[in-house]
C-alpha positions, 0 to 999 in steps of 0.5 A: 502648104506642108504640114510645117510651114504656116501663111495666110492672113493670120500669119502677116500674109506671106512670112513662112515660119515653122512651128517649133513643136512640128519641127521633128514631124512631118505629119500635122501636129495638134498643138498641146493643151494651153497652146494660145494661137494669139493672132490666128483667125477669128482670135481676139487679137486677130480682131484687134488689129482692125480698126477703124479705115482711113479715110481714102481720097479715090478722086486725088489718085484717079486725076493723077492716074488718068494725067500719067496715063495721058503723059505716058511714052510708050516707047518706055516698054519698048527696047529703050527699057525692055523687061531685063532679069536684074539680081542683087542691083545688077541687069543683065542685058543678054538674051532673046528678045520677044515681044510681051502683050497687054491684056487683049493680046495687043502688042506692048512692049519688049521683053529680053529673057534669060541667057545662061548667064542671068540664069546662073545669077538667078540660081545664085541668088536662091542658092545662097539665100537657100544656105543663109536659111539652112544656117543656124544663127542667133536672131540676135544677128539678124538686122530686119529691114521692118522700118525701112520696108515700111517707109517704102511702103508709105513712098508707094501709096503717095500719090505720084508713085500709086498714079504710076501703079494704076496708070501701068496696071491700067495701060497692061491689064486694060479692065482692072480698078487700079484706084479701088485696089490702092484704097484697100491696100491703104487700109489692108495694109494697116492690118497687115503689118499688125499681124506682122508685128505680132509674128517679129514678137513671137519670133522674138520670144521663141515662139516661132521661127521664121524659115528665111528660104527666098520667096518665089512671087509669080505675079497675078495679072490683076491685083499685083500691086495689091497682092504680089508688091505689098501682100507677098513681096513687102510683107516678106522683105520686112520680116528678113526673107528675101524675094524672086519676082517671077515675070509673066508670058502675058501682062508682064510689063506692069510687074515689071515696072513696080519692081524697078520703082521697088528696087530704086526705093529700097535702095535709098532706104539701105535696104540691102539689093542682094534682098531682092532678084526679078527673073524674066523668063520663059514659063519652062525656065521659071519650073526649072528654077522652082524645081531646084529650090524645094525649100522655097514657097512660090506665092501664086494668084490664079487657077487650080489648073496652074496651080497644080502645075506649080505644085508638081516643081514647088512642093511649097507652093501656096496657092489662091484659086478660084471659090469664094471669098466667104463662107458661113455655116451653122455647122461644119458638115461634110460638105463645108469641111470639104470647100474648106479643104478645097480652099486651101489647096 
């Protein structure tokens, strides 16, 4: 990511805050001596906000997969409920209608994508939320939807609605272990809010400041409801930075339907629907949109080839590609430096 702008685990894994000692530089500034990275990894209080997991009943989330599945009417994909563009509450009916396919390349359901006029929302959406952030206000102003996200948050991992996310996961995916990925969101989940609770506090007191700019989420074929619902869409409504849903060319419908299950949600919490905008759309439209909204990260799961693109329209992009998960080395040669790097891009 630019020089500016900090994510990752360490910094509540998807919040984008700007340093207050690089705001006059576009170069990497080193920190200056007694600067404390309180939560970063590694750290003692990065540590601290693990614990010891949850105990997670697989079993009770699997039977109510498998029911759901066994219940399900696959005309809910079709053109009863198509995937629809919806900004600030409001679906847009018009547009092409096309075809979306599950993971095999097996015909799924229906898809309608963006006419001109639920493009001009879409740009509306990042256009005034790109204007809220570039305004200076006091924090003081700021009404963050922190407890309200969080009882969301808790309504997802309950039973009914975690057996619709594995079922439609399932259905669209075809070979993902939905059940696996909701007990490690349970217990990720935990730690992630601590490291998000310690980024609020920072903020508080002046030690950062969260860039508010709308957050573009491209979702991953497997491990959404992991990765883009909570990690990347949860985690940046608590800390007040609103969010675009990207739909997919494949795999889209699954993405789609745990938005619309997040939309119901945080409308019964008083969480405001101008926070959130799902734009279903054409890859060339999705660059289009990126490419007029410089200030804004795109969140995105997948190869370095893909990646690469996106970075040529979204300058901030942050991007997870293949390698491994874990690296340890006794010293930091070349070589380890280097898959450090390449990590990171």
């Amino acid at each position: 990511p630019p020089p500016t702008m900090l994510r990752g685990p360490h910094m509540a894994g998807g919040a984008h805050i700007l340093r207050q000692a690089a705001v006059r530089t576009a170069a990497w500034r080193i920190p200056p001596p007694g600067t404390k990275a309180s939560y970063h990894f590694g750290t003692k209080e990065y540590v601290a906000c693990f614990e010891t997991p949850a105990p997670v009943d697989g079993c009770k989330f699997r039977a109510a997969a498998v029911k759901y599945v066994k219940n399900f009417d696959p005309a809910a994909w079709g053109d009863r409920d198509p995937i629809r563009t919806v900004v600030a509450g409001r679906v847009y009916q018009g547009g092409e209608v096309v075809d979306t396919v599950d993971a095999a390349g097996k015909v799924n359901g229906r898809q309608v994508l963006a006419d001109s006029e639920a493009l001009a929302a879409v740009t509306d959406f990042m256009r005034s939320h790109t204007a809220a952030a570039a305004t200076p206000r006091p924090l003081s102003s700021l009404i963050l939807p922190t407890d309200a996200v969080r009882r969301v948050e808790r309504v997802f991992l309950s039973e009914g609605h975690a057996a619709a996310l594995i079922g439609n996961q399932a259905m669209d995916f075809v070979k993902q272990d939905g059940v696996t990925e909701i007990e490690e969101s349970i217990q990720a989940n935990a730690v992630e809010r601590k490291l998000t609770d310690k980024l609020l506090a920072d903020e508080a007191r002046g030690a950062v400041q969260i860039l508010r700019y709308p957050a573009l989420v491209s979702c991953v074929s497997n491990f959404t409801n992991f990765l883009d619902l909570f990690r990347k869409t949860l985690r940046n409504l608590e800390a007040g930075v609103p969010v675009l849903v990207l739909s997919r060319s494949n795999t889209s419908q699954h993405c789609y339907r745990w938005f619309q299950a997040l939309q119901k949600l945080t409308d019964a919490e008083g969480i405001p629907a101008s926070m959130l905008a799902f734009a279903s759309t054409s890859v060339e439209q999705q660059r289009a949109i990126m490419l007029q909204s410089p200030m804004s990260p795109t969140y995105f799961t997948g190869s370095r080839e893909v990646a690469r693109l996106i970075k040529e329209v979204s300058p901030r992009a942050i991007s997870s590609t293949g390698g491994p998960n874990t690296l340890i080395s006794v010293a930091a040669t070349p070589q380890v430096l280097q898959a450090a790097r390449d990590s990171a891009s």
